[in-house]
C-alpha positions in Angstrom: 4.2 61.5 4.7 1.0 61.1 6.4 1.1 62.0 10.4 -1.4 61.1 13.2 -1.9 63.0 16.0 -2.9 60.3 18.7 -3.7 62.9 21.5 -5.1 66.7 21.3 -7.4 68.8 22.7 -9.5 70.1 19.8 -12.8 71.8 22.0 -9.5 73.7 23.5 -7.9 75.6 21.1 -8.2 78.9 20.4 -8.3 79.0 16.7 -11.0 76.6 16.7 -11.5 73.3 14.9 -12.4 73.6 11.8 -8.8 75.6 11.4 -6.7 73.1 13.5 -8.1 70.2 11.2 -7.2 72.4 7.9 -3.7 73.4 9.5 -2.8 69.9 10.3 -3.9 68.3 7.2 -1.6 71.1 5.5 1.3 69.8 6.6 0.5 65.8 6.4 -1.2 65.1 9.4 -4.1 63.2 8.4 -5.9 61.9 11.5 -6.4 63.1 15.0 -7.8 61.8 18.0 -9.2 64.2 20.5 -9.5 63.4 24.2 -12.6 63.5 26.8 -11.3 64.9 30.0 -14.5 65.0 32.4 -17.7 64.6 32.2 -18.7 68.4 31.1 -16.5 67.9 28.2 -17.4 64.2 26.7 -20.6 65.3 24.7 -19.0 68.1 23.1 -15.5 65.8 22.2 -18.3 63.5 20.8 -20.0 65.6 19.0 -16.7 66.8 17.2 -15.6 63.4 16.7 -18.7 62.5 15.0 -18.5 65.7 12.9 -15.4 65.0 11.6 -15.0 61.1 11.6 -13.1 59.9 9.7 -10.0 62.3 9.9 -10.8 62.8 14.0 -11.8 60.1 16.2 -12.1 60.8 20.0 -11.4 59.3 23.8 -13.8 59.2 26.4 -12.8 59.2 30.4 -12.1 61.3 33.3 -9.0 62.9 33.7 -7.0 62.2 37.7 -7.6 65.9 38.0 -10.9 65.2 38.1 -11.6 61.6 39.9 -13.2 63.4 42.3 -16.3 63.9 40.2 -16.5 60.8 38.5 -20.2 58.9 39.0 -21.4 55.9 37.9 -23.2 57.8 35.5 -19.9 59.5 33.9 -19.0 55.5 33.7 -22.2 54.8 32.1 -21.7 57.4 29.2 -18.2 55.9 28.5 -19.5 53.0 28.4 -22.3 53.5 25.9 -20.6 55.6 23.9 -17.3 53.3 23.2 -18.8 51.4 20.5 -19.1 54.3 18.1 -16.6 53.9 15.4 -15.3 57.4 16.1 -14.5 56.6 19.9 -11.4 54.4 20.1 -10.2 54.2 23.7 -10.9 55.2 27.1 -8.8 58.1 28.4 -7.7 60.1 29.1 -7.4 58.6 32.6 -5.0 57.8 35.3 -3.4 59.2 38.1 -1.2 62.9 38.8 0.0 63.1 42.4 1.8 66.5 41.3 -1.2 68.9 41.4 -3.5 66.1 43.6 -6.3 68.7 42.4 -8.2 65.3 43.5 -7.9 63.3 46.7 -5.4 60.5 45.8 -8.2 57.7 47.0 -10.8 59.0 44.6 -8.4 59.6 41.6 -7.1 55.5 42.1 -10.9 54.5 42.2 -12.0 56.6 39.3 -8.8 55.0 37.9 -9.9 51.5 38.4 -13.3 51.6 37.3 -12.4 53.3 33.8 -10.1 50.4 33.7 -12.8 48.4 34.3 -14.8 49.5 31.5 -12.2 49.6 29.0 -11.8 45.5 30.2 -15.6 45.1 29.2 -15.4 46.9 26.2 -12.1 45.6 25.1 -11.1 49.1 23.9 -7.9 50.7 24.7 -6.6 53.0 27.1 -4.9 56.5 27.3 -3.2 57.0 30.7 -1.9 60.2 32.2 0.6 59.6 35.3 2.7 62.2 37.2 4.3 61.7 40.1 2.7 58.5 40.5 4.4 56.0 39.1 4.8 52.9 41.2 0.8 53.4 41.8 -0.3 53.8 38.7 2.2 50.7 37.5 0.6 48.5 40.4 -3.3 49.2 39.2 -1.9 48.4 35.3 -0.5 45.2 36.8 -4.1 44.5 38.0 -4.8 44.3 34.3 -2.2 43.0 32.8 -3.3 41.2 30.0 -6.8 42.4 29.9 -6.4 45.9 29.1 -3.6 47.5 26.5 -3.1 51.2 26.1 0.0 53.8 25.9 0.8 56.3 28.3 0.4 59.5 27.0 3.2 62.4 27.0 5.4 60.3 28.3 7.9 62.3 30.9 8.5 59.4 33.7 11.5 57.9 34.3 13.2 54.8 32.4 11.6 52.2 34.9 8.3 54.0 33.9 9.1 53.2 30.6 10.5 50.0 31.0 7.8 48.6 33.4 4.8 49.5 30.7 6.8 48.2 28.2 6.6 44.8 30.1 2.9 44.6 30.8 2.4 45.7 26.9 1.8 48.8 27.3 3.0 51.7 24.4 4.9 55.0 25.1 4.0 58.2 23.5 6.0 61.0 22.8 4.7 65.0 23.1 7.0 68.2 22.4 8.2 68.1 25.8 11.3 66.0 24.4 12.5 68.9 22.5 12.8 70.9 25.7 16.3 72.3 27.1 15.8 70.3 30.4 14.6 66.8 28.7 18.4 64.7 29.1 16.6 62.0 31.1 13.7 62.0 28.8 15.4 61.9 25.8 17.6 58.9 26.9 14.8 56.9 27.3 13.2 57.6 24.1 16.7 56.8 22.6 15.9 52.5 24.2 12.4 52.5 23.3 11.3 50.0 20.6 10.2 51.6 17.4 7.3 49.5 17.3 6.0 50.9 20.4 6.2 54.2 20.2 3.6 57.0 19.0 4.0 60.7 19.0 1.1 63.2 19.8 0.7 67.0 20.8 -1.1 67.3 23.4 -2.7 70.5 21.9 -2.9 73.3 23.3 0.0 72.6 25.7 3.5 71.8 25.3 4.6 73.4 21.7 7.8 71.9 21.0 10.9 73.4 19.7 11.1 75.7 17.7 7.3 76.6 18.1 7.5 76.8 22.1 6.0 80.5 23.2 3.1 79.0 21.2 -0.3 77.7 21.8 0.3 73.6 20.4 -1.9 72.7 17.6 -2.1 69.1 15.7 0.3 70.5 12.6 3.1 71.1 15.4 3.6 67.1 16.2 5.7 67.1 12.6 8.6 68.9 14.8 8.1 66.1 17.6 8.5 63.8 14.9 11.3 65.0 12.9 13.0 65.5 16.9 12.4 61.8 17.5 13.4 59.9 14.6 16.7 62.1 14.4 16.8 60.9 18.3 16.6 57.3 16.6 19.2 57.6 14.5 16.4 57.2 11.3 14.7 59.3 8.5 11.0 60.8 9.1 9.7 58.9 6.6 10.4 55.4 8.6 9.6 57.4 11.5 5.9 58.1 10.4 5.2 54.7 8.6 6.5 52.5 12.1 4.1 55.2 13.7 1.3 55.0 11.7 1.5 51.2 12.1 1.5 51.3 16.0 -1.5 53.9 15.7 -3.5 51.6 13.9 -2.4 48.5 16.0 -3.6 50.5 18.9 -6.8 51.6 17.7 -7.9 49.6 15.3 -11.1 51.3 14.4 -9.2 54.1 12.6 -9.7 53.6 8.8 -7.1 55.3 7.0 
């Protein structure tokens, strides 16, 4: 079986990642995709992206942690730098009214204009959401049809779920569905269509069960995996096929 890892945080990990890449690809996980957060970060996500294209590709975009310093010339980089054929969506961007480490205002217009650039661009989108789900539904709306995406580490409610679903938008999966406390979460999984559904890490948080107590790393979203497609009620292997379909759907720039 050969695994992607559709969101990770390579320039975060502590054992570095050269040893992340080697680790995963021990275990089956071929490709990665590593996510720009803010504008400090998007040259060095780049840079490993370019490194090691073609087993990881990257996002650019600015996290809703950090709306509050996105510029037009954070915009302008994205933009640029999209066409590279190791850059394959915008993200990760969106909006998280949990922590509101940035006025809600400023994290719904950073919001916007990413969207708007992944319109332009025709690339793909990686959305974050907490706590915010009727807003960040309403801005998708605004889009419907011009932008496509996933929201990442899913943990919303089933009308989350169901409402992306309806403007064509996938649902990936992170450890956090292997959690004790996960009922709700795992229910929806259990409705979600297998050919929307992707699974990810979200490295260096979130270890899922039984590696929780853990830094994450890419070779962890295996256990996700196995978690989900026994959640399914079908083997790994069609598990990581349907996957690896959607993953290329998504981003089609990915050679594998």
């Amino acid at each position: 079986m050969e695994w992607i890892d559709i969101h990770a945080h390579l320039n975060m990990l502590e054992e570095g990642v050269e040893a992340a890449i080697a680790n995963a690809k021990s275990v089956g996980v071929k490709k990665i995709i590593t996510i720009g957060t803010e504008p400090g970060d998007h040259q060095l996500v780049l840079d490993i992206a370019r490194k090691y294209y073609p087993d990881v590709y990257c996002t650019l975009g600015v996290h809703p942690h950090d709306g509050k310093v996105y510029t037009e010339a954070a915009g302008k980089f994205i933009e640029e730098h999209v066409v590279e054929p190791c850059v394959v969506a915008v993200g990760e961007i969106g909006l998280d009214y949990y922590y509101d480490q940035s006025p809600r205002k400023e994290q719904q217009d950073a919001f916007r204009a990413q969207l708007e650039i992944a319109k332009r661009t025709k690339m793909p989108v990686e959305i974050h959401t907490r706590d915010a789900e009727e807003d960040t539904i309403g801005i998708l709306k605004e889009f419907k049809g011009s932008v496509n995406g996933l929201i990442h580490c899913f943990t919303g409610t089933e009308w989350l779920a169901r409402q992306a679903l309806d403007i064509g938008f996938n649902i990936s999966i992170s450890g956090v569905v292997t959690f004790k406390n996960a009922d709700s979460l795992r229910s929806t999984v259990k409705m979600l269509p297998l050919d929307r559904i992707h699974v990810e890490t979200d490295a260096p948080f979130l270890a899922p069960i039984p590696m929780r107590g853990k830094k994450n790393t890419p070779a962890y979203v295996i256990h996700t995996a196995k978690f989900v497609a026994e959640l399914k009620g079908i083997s790994e292997e069609e598990l990581c096929e349907q996957t690896r379909k959607n993953a290329l759907k998504m981003f089609p720039k990915i050679s594998w």
